[in-house]
LOLO-773797 format. One record per atom (N, C-alpha, C): residue in one letter; atom name; y, x, z. Coordinates in pm, 1 decimal. Layout:
+---+----+----------+----------+----------+
: r :  a :        y :        x :        z :
+---+----+----------+----------+----------+
: a : CA :        Y :        X :        Z :
...
+---+----+----------+----------+----------+
// end
This chain:
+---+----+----------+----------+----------+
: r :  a :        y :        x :        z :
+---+----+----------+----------+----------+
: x :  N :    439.5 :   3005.5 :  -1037.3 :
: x : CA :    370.5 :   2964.9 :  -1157.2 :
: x :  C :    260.2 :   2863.3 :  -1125.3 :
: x :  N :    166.4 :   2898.8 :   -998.3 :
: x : CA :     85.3 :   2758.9 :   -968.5 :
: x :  C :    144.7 :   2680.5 :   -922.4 :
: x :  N :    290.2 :   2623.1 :   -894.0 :
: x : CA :    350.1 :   2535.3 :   -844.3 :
: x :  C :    354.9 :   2422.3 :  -1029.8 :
: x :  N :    406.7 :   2522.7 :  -1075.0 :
: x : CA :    440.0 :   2448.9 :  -1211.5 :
: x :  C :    300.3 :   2427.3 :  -1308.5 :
: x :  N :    201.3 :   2434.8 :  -1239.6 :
: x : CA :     77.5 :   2456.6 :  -1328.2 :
: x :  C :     17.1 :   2332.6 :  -1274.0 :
: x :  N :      7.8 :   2336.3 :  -1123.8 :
: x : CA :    -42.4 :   2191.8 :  -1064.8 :
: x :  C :     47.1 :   2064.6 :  -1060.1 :
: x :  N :    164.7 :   2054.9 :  -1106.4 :
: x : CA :    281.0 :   1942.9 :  -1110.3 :
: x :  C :    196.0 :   1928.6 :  -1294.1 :
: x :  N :    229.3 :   2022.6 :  -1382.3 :
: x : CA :    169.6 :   1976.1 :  -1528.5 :
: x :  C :     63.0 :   1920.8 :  -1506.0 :
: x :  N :    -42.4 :   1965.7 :  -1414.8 :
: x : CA :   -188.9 :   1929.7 :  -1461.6 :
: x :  C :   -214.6 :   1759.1 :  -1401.4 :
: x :  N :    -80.9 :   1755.1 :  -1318.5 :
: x : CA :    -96.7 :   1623.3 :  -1233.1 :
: x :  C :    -12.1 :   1504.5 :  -1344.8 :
: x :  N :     91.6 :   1576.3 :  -1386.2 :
: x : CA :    205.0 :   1491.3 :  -1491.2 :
: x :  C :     40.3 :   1459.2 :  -1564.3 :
: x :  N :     13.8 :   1519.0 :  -1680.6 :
: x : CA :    -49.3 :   1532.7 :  -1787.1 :
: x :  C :   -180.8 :   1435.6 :  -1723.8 :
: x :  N :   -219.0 :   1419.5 :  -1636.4 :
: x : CA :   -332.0 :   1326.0 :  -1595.7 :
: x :  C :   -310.2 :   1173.4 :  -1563.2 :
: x :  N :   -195.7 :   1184.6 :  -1480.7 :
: x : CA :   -152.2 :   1007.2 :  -1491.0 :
: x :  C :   -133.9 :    959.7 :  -1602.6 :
: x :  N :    -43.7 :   1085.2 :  -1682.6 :
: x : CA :    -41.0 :   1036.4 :  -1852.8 :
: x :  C :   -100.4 :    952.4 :  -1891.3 :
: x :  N :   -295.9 :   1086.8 :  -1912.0 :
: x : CA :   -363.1 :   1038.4 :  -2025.6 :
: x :  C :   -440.8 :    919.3 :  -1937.7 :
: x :  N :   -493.4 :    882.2 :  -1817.0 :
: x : CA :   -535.8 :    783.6 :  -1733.1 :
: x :  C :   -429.4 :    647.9 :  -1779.6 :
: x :  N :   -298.0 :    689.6 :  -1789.6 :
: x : CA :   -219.5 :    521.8 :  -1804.3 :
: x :  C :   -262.8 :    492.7 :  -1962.1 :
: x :  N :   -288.5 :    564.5 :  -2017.0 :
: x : CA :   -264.2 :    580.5 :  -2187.5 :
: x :  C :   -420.9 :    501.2 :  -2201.3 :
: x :  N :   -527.0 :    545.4 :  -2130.8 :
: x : CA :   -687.4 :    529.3 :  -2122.7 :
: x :  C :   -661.7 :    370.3 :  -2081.1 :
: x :  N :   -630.3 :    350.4 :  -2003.6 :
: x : CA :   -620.6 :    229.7 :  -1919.2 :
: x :  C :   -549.7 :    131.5 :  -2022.8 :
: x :  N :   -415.7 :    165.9 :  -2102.5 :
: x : CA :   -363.6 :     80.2 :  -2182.8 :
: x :  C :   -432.8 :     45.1 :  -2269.7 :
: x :  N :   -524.8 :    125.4 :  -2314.8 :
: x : CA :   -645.7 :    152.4 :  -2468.1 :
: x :  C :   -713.0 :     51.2 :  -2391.1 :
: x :  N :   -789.5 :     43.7 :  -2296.3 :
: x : CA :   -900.9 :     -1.0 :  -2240.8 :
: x :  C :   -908.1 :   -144.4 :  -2193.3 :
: x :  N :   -826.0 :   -158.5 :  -2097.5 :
: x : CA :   -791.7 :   -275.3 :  -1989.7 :
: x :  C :   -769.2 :   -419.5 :  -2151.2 :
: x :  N :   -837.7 :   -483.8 :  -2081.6 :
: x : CA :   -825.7 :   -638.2 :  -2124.6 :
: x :  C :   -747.1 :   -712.0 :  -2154.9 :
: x :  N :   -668.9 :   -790.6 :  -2270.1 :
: x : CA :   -537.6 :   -789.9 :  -2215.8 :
: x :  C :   -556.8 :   -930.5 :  -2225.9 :
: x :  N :   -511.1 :  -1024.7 :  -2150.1 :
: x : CA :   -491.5 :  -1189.7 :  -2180.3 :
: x :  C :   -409.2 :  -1210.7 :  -2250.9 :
: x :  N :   -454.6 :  -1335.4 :  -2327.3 :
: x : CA :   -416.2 :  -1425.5 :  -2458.9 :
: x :  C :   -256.3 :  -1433.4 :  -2419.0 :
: x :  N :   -160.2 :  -1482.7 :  -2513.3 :
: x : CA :    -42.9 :  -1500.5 :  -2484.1 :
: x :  C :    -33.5 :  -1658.2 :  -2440.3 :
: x :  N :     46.4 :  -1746.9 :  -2379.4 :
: x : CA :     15.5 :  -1896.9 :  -2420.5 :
: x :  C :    118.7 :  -1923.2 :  -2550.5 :
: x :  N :     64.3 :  -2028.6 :  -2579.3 :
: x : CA :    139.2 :  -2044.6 :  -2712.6 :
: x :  C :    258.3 :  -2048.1 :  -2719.3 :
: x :  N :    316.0 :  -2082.2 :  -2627.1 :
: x : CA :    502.1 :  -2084.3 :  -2684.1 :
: x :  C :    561.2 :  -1941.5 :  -2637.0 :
: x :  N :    498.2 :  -1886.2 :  -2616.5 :
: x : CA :    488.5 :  -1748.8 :  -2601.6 :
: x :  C :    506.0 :  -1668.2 :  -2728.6 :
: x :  N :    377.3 :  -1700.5 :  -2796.6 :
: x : CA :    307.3 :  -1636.3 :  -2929.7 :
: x :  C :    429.7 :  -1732.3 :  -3002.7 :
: x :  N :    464.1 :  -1807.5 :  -3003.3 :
: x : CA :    542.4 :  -1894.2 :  -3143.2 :
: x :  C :    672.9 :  -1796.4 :  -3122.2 :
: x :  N :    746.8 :  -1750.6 :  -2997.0 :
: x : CA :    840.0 :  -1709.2 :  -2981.1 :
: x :  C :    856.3 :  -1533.2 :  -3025.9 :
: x :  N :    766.2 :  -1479.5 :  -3004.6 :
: x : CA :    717.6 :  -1426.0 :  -3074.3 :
: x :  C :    724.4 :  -1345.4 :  -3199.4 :
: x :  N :    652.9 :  -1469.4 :  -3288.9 :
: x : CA :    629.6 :  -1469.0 :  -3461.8 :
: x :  C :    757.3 :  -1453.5 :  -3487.3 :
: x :  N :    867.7 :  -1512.5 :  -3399.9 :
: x : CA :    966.5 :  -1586.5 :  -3452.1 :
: x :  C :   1082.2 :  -1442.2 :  -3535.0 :
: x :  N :   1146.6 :  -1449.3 :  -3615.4 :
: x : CA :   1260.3 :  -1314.4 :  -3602.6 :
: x :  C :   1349.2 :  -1289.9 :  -3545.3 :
: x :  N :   1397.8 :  -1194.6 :  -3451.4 :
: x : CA :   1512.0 :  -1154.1 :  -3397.0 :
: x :  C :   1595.3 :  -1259.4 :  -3404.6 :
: x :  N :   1683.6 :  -1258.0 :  -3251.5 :
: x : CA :   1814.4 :  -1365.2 :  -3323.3 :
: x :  C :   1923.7 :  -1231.5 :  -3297.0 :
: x :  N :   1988.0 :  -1259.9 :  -3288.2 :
: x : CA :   2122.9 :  -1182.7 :  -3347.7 :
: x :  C :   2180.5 :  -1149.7 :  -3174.7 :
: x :  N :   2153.2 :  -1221.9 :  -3076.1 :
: x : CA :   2156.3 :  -1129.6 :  -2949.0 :
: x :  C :   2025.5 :  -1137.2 :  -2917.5 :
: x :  N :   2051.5 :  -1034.7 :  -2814.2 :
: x : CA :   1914.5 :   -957.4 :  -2739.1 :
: x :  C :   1910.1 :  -1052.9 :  -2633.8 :
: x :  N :   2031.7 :  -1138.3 :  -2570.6 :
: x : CA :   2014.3 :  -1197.3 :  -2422.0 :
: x :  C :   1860.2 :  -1298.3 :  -2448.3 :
: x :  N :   1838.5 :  -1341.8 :  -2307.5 :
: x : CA :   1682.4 :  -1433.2 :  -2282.2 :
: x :  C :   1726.4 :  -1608.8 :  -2375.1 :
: x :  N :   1638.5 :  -1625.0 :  -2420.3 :
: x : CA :   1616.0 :  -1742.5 :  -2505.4 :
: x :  C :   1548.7 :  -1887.9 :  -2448.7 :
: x :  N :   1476.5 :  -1815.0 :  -2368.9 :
: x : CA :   1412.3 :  -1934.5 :  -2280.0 :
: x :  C :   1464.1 :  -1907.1 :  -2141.3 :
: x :  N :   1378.1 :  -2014.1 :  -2058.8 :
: x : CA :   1432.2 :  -1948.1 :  -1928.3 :
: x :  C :   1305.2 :  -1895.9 :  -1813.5 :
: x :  N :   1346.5 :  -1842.6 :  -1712.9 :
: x : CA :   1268.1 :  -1759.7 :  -1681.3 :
: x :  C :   1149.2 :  -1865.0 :  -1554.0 :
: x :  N :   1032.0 :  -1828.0 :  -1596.9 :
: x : CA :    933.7 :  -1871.0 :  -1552.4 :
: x :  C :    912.0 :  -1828.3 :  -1390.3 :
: x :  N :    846.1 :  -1950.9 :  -1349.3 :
: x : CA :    792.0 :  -1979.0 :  -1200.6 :
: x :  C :    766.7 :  -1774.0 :  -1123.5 :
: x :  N :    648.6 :  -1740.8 :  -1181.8 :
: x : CA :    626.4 :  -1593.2 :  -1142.5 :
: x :  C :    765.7 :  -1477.5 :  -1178.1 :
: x :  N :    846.6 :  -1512.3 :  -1272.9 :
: x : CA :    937.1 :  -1411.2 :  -1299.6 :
: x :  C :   1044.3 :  -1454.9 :  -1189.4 :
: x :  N :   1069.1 :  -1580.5 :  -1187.3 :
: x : CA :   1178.7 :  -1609.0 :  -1046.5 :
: x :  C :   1166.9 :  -1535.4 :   -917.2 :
: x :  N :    974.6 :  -1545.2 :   -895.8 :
: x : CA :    967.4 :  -1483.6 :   -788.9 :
: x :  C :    923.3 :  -1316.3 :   -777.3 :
: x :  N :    925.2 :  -1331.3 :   -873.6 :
: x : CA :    914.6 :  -1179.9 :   -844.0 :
: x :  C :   1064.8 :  -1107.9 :   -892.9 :
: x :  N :   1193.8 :  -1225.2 :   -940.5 :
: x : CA :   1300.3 :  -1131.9 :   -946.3 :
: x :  C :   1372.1 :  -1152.8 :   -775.7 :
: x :  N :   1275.2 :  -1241.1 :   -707.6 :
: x : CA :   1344.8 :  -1236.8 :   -551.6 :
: x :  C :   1292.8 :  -1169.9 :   -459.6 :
: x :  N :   1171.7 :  -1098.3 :   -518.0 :
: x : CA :   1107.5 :   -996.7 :   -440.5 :
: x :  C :    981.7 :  -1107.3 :   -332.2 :
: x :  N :    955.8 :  -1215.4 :   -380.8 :
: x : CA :    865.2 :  -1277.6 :   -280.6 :
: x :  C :    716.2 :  -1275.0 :   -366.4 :
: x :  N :    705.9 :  -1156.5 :   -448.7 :
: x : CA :    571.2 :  -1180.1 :   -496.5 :
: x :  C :    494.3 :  -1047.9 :   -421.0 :
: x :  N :    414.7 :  -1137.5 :   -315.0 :
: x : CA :    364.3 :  -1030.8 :   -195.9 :
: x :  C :    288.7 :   -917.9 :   -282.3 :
: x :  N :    191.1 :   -958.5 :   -383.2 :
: x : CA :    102.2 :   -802.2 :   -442.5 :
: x :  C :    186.7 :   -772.3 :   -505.9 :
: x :  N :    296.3 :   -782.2 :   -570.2 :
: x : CA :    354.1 :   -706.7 :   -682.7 :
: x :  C :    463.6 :   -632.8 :   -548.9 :
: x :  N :    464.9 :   -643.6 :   -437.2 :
: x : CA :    599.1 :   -570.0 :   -355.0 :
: x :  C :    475.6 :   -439.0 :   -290.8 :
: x :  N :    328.1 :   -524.1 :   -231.7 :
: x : CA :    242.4 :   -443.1 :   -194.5 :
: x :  C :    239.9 :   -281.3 :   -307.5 :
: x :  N :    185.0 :   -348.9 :   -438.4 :
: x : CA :    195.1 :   -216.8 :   -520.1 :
: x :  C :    297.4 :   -175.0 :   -533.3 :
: x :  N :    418.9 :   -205.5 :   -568.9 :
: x : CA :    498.4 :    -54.5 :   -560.1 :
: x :  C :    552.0 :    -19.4 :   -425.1 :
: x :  N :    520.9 :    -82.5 :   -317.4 :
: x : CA :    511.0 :      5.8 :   -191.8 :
: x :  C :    376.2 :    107.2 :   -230.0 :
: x :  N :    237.1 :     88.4 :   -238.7 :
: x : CA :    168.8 :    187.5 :   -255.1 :
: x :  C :    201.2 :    333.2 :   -330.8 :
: x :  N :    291.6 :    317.9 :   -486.2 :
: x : CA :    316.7 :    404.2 :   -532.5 :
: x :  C :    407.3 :    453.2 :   -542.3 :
: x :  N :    523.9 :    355.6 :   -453.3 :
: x : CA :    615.7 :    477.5 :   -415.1 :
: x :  C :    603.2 :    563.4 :   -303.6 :
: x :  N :    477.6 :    538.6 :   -179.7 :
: x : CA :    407.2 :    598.7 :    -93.2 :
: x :  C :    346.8 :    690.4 :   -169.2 :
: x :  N :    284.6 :    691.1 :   -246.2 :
: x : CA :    223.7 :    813.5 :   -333.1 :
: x :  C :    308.4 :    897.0 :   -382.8 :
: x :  N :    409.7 :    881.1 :   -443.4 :
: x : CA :    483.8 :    966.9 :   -536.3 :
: x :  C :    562.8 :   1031.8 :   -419.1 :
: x :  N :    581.2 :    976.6 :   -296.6 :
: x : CA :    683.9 :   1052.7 :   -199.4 :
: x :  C :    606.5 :   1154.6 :   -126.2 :
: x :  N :    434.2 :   1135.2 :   -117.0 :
: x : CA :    373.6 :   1230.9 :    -84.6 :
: x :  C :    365.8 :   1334.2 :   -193.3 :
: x :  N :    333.2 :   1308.5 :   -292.0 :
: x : CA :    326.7 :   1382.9 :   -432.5 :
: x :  C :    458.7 :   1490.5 :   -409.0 :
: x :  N :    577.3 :   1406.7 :   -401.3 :
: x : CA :    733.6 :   1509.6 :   -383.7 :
: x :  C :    686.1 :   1592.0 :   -272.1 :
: x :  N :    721.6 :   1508.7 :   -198.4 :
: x : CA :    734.3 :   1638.2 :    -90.8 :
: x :  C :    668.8 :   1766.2 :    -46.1 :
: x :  N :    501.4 :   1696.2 :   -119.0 :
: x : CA :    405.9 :   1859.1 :   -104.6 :
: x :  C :    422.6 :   1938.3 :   -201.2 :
: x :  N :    555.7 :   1888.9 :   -306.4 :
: x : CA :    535.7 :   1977.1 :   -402.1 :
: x :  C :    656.8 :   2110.5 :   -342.7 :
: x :  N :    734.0 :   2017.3 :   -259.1 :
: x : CA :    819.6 :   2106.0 :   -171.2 :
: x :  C :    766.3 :   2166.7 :    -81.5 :
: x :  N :    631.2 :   2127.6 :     11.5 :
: x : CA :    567.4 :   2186.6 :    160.3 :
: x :  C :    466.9 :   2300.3 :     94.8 :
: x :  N :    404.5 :   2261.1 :    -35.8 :
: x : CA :    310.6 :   2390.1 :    -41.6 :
: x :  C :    377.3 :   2505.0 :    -37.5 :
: x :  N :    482.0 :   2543.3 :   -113.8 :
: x : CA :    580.4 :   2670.2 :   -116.9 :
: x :  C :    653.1 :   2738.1 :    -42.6 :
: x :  N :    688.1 :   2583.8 :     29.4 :
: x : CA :    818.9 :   2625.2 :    168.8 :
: x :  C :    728.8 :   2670.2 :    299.0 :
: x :  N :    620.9 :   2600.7 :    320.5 :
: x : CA :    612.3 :   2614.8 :    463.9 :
: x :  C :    455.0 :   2754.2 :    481.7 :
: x :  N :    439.0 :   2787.9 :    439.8 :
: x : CA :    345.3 :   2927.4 :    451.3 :
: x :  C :    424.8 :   3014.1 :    447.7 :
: x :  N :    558.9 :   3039.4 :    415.0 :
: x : CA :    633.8 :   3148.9 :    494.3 :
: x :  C :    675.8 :   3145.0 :    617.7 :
: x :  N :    676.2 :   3000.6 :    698.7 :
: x : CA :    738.2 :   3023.3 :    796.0 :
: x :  C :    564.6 :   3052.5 :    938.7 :
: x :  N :    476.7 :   3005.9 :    909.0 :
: x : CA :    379.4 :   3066.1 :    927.8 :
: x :  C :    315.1 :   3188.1 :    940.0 :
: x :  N :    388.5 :   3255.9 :    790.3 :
: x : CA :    335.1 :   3394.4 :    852.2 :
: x :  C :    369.9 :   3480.8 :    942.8 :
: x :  N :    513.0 :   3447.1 :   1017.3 :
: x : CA :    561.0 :   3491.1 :   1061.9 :
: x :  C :    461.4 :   3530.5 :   1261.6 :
: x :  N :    411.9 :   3439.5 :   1262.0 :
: x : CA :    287.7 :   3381.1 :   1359.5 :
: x :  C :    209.7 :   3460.9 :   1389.2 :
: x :  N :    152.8 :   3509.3 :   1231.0 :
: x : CA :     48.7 :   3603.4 :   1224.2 :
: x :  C :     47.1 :   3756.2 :   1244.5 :
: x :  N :    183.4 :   3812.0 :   1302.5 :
: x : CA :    198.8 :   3948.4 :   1333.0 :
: x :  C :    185.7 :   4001.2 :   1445.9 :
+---+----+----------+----------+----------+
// end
């Protein structure tokens, strides 16, 4: 039951922190052909309309060094996050065994 109590209390906090942060954080202006595209209504497919910009090229080739840095950081986090959610439970039994 504290396994599933500290995974909620951890879910439920990145939550409301991303949710705080979305409320909060600053957001920059759109540039205009951005905003015109925008206003504009739906077209009748979903595919891309323009084409894809200098930063989206590179970051669909993986050469945008901070954007590869952060999700190396948080998938380093979340794999520590997993696995202690597996080591707190699993490994104090094999410990006690030590103690007799």
């Amino acid at each position: 039951m504290t396994y599933v109590c500290v995974v909620g209390a951890l879910m439920y906090w990145f939550e409301r922190a991303g949710l705080w942060i979305w409320r909060i954080a600053p957001r920059p202006a759109w540039p205009p052909e951005i905003r015109a595209e925008m206003s504009m209504p739906a077209p009748a497919s979903s595919f891309r309309t323009r084409p894809l910009t200098e930063a989206e090229r590179l970051a669909y080739a993986g050469k945008l060094g901070y954007l590869n840095r952060r999700w190396f950081v948080l998938g380093a986090i979340c794999t520590v996050i997993v696995f202690m959610m597996f080591a707190v439970p699993g490994i104090p039994p094999w410990f006690s065994e030590l103690n007799r």
